[in-house]
C-alpha positions as CSV (number, residue, x, y, z in Angstrom):
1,X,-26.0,24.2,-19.1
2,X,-22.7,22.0,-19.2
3,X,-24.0,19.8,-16.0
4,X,-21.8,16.5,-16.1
5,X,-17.6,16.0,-16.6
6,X,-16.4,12.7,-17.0
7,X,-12.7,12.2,-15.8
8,X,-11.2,9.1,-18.4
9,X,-7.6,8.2,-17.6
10,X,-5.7,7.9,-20.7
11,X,-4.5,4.2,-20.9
12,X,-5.0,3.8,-17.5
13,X,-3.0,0.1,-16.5
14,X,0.0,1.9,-18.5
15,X,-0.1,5.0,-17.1
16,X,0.1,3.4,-13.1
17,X,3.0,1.7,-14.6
18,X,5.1,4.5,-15.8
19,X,4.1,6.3,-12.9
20,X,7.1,4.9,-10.5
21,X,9.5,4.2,-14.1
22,X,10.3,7.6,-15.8
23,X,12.1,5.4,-18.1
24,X,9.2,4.2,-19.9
25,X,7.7,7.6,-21.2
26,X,7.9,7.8,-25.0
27,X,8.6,3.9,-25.1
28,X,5.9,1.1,-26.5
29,X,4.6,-0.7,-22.7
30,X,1.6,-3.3,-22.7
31,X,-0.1,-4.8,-20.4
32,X,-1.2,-8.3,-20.3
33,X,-4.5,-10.4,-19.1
34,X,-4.3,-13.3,-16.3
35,X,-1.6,-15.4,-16.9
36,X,0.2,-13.0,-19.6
37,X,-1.8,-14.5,-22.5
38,X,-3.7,-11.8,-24.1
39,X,-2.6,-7.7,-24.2
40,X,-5.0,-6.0,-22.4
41,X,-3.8,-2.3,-22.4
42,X,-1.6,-0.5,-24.6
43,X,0.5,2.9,-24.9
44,X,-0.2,4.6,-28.1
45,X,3.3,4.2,-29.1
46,X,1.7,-0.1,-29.2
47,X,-1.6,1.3,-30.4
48,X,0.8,2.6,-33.6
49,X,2.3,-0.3,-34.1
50,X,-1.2,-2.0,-34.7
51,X,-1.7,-3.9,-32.1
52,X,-5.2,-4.9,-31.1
53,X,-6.7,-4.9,-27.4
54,X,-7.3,-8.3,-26.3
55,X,-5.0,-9.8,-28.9
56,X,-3.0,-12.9,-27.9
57,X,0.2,-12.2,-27.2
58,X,1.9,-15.0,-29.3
59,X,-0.2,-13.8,-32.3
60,X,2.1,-10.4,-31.8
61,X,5.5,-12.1,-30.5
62,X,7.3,-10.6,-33.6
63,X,6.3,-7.2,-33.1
64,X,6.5,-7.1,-29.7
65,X,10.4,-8.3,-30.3
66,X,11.1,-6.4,-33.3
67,X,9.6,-3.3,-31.3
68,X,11.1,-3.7,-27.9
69,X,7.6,-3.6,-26.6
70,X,7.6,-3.6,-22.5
71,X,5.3,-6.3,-21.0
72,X,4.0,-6.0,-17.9
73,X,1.8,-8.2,-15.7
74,X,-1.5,-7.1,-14.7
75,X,-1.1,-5.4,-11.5
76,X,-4.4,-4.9,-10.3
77,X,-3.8,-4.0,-6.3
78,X,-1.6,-1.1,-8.0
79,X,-4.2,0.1,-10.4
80,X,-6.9,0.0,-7.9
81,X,-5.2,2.1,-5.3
82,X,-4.0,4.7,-8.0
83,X,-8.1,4.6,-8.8
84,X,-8.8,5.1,-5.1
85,X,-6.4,8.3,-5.1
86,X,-7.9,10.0,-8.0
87,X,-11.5,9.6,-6.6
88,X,-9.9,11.1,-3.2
89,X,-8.6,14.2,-5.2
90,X,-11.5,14.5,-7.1
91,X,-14.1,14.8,-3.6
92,X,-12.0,17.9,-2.7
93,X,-13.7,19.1,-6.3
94,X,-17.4,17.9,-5.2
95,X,-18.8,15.2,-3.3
96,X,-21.3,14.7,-6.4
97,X,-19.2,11.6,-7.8
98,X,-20.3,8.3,-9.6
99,X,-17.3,6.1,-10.1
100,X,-18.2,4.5,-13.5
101,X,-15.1,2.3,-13.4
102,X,-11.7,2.1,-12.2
103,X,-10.8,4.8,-15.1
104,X,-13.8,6.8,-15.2
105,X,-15.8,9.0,-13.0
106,X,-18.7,11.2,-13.8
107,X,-19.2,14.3,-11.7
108,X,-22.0,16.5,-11.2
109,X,-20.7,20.4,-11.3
110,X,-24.3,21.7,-10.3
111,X,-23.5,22.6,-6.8
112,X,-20.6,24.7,-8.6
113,X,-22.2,27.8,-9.7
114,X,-20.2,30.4,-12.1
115,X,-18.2,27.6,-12.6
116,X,-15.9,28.1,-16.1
117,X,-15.6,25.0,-16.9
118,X,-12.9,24.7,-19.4
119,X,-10.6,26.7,-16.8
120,X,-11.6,24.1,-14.1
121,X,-11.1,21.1,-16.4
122,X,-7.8,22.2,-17.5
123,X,-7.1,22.4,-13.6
124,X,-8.5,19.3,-12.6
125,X,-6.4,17.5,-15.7
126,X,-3.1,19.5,-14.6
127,X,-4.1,18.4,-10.5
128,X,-4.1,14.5,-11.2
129,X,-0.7,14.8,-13.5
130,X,0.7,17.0,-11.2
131,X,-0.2,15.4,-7.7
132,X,-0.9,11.4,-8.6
133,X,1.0,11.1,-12.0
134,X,-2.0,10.0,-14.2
135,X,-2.7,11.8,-17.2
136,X,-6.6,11.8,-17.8
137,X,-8.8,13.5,-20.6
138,X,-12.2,15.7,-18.9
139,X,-15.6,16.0,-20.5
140,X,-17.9,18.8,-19.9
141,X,-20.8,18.7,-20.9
142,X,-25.1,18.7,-20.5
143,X,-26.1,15.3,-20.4
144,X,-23.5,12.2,-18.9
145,X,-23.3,10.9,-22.8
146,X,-22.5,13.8,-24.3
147,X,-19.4,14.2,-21.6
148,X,-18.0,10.8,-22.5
149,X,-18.4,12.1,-26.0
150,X,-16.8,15.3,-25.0
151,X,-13.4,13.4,-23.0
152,X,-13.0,11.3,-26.3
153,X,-13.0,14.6,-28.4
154,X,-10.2,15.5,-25.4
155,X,-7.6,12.7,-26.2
156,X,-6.8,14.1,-29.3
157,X,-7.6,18.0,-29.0
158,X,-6.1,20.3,-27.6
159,X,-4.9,19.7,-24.1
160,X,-7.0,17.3,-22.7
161,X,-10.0,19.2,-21.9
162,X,-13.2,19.9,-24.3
163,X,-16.2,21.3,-22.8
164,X,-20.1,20.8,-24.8
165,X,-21.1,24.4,-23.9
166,X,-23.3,25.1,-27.5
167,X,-24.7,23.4,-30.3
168,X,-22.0,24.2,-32.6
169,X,-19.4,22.6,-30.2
170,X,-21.9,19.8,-29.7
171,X,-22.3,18.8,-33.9
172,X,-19.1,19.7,-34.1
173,X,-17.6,17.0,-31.7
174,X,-20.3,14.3,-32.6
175,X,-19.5,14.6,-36.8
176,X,-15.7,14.0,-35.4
177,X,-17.0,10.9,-33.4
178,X,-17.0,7.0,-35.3
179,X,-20.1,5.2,-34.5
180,X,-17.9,2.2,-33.2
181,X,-16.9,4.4,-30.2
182,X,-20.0,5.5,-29.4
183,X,-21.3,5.0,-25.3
184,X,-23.8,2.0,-25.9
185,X,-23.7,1.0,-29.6
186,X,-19.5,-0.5,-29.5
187,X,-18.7,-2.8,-32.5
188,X,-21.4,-5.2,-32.9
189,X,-23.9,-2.7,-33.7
190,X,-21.8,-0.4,-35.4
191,X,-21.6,-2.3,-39.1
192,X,-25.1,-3.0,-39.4
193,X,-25.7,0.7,-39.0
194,X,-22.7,1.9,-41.3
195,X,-24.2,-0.2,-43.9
196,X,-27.1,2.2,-43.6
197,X,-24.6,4.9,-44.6
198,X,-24.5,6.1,-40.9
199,X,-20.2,6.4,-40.3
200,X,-20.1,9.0,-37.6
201,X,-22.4,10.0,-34.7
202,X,-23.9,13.1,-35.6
203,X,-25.6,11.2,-38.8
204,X,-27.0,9.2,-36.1
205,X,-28.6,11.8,-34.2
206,X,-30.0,13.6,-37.1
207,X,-31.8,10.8,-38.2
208,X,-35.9,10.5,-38.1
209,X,-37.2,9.6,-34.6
210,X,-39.2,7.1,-37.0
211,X,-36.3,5.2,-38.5
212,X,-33.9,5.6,-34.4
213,X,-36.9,3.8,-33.2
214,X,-36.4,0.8,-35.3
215,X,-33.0,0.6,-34.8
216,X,-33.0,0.6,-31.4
217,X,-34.8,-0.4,-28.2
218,X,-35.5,1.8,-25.4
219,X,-32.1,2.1,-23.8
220,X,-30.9,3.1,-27.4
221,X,-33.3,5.5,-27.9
222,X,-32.5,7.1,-24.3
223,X,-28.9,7.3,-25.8
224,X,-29.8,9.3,-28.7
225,X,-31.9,11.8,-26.3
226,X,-28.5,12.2,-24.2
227,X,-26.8,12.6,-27.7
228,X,-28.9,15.3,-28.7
229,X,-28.8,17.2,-25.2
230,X,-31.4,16.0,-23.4
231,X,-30.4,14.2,-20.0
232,X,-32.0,10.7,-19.2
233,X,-29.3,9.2,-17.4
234,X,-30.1,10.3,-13.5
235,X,-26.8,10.6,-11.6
236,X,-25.6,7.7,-9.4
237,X,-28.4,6.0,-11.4
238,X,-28.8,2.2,-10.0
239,X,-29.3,1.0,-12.9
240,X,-25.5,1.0,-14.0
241,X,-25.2,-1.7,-10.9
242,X,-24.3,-5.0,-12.2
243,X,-26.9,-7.8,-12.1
244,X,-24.2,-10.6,-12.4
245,X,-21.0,-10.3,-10.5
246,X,-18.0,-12.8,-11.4
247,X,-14.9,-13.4,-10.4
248,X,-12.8,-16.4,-12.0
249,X,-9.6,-17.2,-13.0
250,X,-7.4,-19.3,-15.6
251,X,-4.9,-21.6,-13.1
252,X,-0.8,-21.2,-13.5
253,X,-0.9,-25.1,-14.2
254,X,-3.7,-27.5,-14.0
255,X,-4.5,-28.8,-10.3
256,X,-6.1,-31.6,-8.8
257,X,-6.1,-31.7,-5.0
258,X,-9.4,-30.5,-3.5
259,X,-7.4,-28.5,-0.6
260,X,-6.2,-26.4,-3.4
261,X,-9.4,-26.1,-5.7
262,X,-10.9,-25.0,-2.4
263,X,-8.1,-21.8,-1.8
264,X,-9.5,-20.8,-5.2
265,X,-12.9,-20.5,-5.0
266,X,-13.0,-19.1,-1.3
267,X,-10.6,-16.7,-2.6
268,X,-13.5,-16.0,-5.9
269,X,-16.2,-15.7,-3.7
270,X,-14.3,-13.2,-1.3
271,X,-13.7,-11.0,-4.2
272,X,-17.4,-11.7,-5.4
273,X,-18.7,-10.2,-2.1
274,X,-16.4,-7.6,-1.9
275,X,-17.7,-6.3,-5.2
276,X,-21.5,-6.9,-4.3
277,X,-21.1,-4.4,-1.5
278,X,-18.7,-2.2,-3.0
279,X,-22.1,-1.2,-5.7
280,X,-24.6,-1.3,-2.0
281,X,-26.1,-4.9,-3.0
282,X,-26.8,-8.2,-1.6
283,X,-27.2,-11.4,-3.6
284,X,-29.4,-14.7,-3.8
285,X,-27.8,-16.9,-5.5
286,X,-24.6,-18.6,-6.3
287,X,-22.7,-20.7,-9.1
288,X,-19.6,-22.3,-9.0
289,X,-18.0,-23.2,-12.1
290,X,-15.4,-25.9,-13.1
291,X,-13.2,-26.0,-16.0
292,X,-11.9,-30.0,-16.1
293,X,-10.0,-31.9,-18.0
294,X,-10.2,-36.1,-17.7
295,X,-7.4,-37.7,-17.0
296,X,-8.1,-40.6,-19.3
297,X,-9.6,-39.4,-22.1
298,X,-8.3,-35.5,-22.1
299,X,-11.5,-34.2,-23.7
300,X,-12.9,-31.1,-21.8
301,X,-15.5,-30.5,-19.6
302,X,-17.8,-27.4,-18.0
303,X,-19.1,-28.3,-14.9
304,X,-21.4,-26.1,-13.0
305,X,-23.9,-25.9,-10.2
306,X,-26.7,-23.0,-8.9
307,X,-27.8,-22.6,-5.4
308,X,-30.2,-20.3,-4.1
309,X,-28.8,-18.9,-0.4
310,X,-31.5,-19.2,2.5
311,X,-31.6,-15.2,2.5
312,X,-30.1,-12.4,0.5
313,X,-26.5,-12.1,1.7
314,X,-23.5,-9.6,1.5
315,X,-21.7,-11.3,3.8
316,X,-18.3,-13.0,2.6
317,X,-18.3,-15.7,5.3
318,X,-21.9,-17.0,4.3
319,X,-21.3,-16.7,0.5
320,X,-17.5,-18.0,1.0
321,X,-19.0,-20.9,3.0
322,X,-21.6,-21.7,0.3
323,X,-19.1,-21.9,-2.4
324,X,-16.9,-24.3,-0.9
325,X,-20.5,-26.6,0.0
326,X,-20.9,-26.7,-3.9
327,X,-17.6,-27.2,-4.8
328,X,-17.7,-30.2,-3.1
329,X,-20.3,-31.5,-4.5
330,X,-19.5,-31.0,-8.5
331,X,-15.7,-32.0,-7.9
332,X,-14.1,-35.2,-9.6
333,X,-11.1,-36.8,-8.5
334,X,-10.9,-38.2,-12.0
335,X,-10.6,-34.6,-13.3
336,X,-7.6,-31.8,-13.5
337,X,-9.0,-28.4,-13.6
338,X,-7.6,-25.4,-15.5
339,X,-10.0,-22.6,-14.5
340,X,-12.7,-21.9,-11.5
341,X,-15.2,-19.5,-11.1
342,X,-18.0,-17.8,-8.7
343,X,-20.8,-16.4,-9.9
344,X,-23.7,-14.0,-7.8
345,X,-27.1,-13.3,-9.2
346,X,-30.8,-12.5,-8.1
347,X,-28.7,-9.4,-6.8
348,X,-30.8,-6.3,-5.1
349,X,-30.0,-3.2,-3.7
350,X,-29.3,-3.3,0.1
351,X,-32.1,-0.7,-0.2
352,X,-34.5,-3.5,-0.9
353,X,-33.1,-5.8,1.3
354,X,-36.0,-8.2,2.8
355,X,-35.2,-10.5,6.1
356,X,-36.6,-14.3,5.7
357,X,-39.3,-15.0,8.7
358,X,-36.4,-16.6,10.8
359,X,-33.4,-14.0,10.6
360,X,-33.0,-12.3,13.7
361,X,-32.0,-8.5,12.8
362,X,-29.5,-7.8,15.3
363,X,-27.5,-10.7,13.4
364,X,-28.0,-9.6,10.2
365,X,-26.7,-5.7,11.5
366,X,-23.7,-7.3,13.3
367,X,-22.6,-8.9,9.9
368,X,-23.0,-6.2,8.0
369,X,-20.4,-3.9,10.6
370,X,-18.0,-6.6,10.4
371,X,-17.8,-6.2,7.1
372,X,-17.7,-2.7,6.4
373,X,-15.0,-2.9,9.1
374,X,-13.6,-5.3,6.7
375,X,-13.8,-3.3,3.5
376,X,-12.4,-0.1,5.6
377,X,-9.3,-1.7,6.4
378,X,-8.5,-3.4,3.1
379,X,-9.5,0.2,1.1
380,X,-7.1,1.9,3.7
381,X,-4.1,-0.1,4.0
382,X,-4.4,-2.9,0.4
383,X,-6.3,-5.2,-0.7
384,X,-5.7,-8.7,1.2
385,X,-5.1,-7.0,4.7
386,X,-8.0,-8.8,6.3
387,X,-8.3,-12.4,4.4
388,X,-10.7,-15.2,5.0
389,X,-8.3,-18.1,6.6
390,X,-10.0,-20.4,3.8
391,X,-8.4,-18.8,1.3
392,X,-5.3,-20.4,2.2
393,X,-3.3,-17.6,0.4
394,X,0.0,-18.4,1.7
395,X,-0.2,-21.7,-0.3
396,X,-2.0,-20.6,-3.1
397,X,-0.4,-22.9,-5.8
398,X,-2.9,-22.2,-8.2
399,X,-2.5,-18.8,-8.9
400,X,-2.1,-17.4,-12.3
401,X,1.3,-16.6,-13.1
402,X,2.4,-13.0,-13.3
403,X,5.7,-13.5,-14.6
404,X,6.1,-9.8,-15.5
405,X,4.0,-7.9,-12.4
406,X,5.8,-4.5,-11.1
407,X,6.1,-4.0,-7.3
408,X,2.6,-2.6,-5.7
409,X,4.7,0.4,-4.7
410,X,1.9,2.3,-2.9
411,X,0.5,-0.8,-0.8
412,X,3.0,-3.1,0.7
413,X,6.0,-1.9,2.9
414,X,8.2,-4.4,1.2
415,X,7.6,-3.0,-2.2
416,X,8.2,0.9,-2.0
417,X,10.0,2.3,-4.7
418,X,14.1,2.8,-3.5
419,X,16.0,5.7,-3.9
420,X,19.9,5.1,-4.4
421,X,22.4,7.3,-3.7
């Protein structure tokens, strides 16, 4: 039974930004990491041109020019409202719906009996073009693997759709997959196992359960069982929550003033705690890290500092506050700083979430409102809406320079797309 469908948007950062410019369709459009250094996606008229992801862009300044490439800043408040949208279309399908990333969502089609399911992928596909602009690739098939298999297999057959429904379609899409693009092995595993003689995927899974298991650990081997059709990836498992969340950022120009260094890091940690509850978790621990320069001697320097919180937190204004404590007590006058960070760890679900002897619930409950009041109004009307004042975004000097960013056409009044007569 084909169980699981994985929506993938095709090129996702490029797509958002030919959404509101018909007049890049057909035309080579990148776009580029903080502070336009590095390309982070591509169109497949760049992907043609042989362009890597994550290249730098002055490695590729020639092509780009020869090419007439379009560079765009990364526009993340756009790309994560376009996200938000597609989610909202895709609860009207079922509200069984993990959101993998901000490209990819996994449904689970059980509670959608007599279901064809090439017939309602080829609709879902033809509701996101039609109603949000996106054009997206949908995997059907038994096991959550096996549909990222099948939405790869979707890019370049047919129209966008592939469905796992039999074990010829199943071999046949798995001999067509590289073992580079495989879910869970990527490129560092792949050329130790394709100088084994293993070059596609279906190799892989016909191999001896002797020889998989040692190649691989348990997670591996799990990934073969889903492979061969077996599911072992629960849905909405809590294990695909992150154990580390970071938010940093290369600076438009090297700062020194504390004030400013400070507007950074509040700003990190505010983004850090939106995450943490965004995947239903609280966190123990913090690091704050510091990329310096000396004045005197210009040789670099890595400066960094832990903290375990008195109690697991969610809350922006305790982890926010706690930041800016260790900030000021790694910071160096002597130094200018090209990058800061925040880091959470020791991170549990909220499920697991224990009070110290002195917290006083009713506290802990009124936090945790504010917040999701918090959250609701930035998700509903853009991100920044409600802002810690120790941010200090109005003056936020250090910000990395988007040279290139489009307007956030769907969340700020000031940027809506303008129609001229």
């Amino acid at each position: 039974m084909s169980r699981y469908a994985l929506i993938d948007c095709n090129n996702f950062f490029v797509s958002c930004e030919r959404v509101f410019r018909p007049d890049l369709a057909d035309v080579p459009v990148a776009v580029l990491s903080n502070n336009d250094g590095c390309i982070v996606a591509r169109s497949n008229e760049v992907k043609a041109l042989g362009i890597a992801m994550g290249i730098p862009l002055f490695k590729v300044k020639d092509i780009v020019n020869a090419h007439n490439v379009r560079l765009f800043s990364a526009n993340f408040e756009l790309y994560g409202d376009i996200s938000g949208r597609i989610i909202s279309l895709l609860r009207g399908e079922t509200p069984l719906i993990e959101a993998y990333s901000i490209d990819e969502n996994f449904l689970d089609l059980s509670q959608l009996p007599n279901l064809d399911k090439l017939k309602w992928a080829r609709r879902v596909r033809r509701r996101i073009l039609t109603e949000i602009g996106i054009p997206v690739s949908v995997g059907v098939a038994p096991t959550k693997t096996l549909a990222k298999v099948a939405s790869t297999y979707a890019k370049t057959h047919g129209d966008g759709a592939a469905v796992i429904d039999s074990e010829h379609s199943r071999r046949e899409m798995l001999g067509e997959l590289p073992i580079e693009d495989v879910w869970g092995i990527g490129r560092r595993i792949a050329p130790k196992l394709q100088d084994m003689g293993v070059s596609n995927t279906l190799q892989l899974v016909d191999a001896s359960d002797q020889w998989l298991a040692r190649q691989f650990n348990v997670t591996g081997l799990r990934m073969i069982d889903e492979l061969r059709g077996q599911p072992r990836l629960p849905f909405g498992d809590k294990s695909t929550q992150r154990k580390t969340i970071m938010r940093s950022r290369s600076f438009g120009h090297k700062i020194r003033s504390i004030s400013q260094l400070e507007g950074a890091v509040a700003t990190f940690a505010a983004q850090a705690a939106a995450k943490l509850r965004a995947q239903e978790s609280v966190c123990r621990e913090l690091r704050v890290i510091l990329h310096a320069v000396d004045g005197a001697t210009k040789k670099k320097h890595f400066i960094s500092k832990t903290i375990q919180l008195p109690e697991s937190t969610g809350n922006t204004g305790v982890i926010l506050s706690a930041a800016i404590d260790v900030l000021g007590q790694i910071y160096d006058d002597a130094y200018s700083y090209r990058k800061a960070g925040v880091v959470l760890s020791s991170i549990v679900d909220v499920a697991d979430w224990q009070l110290s002897m002195f917290s006083r619930p009713s506290s802990r409950e009124r936090g945790v409102r504010l917040m999701n009041t918090v959250d609701a109004i930035n998700r509903r009307f853009g991100s920044g809406t409600v802002w810690h004042a120790r941010e200090a975004r109005a003056h936020a000097q250090w910000r990395s320079k988007r040279e290139r960013q489009s307007p956030r056409y769907t969340t700020r009044f000031s940027e809506l797309p303008k129609l001229h007569r």
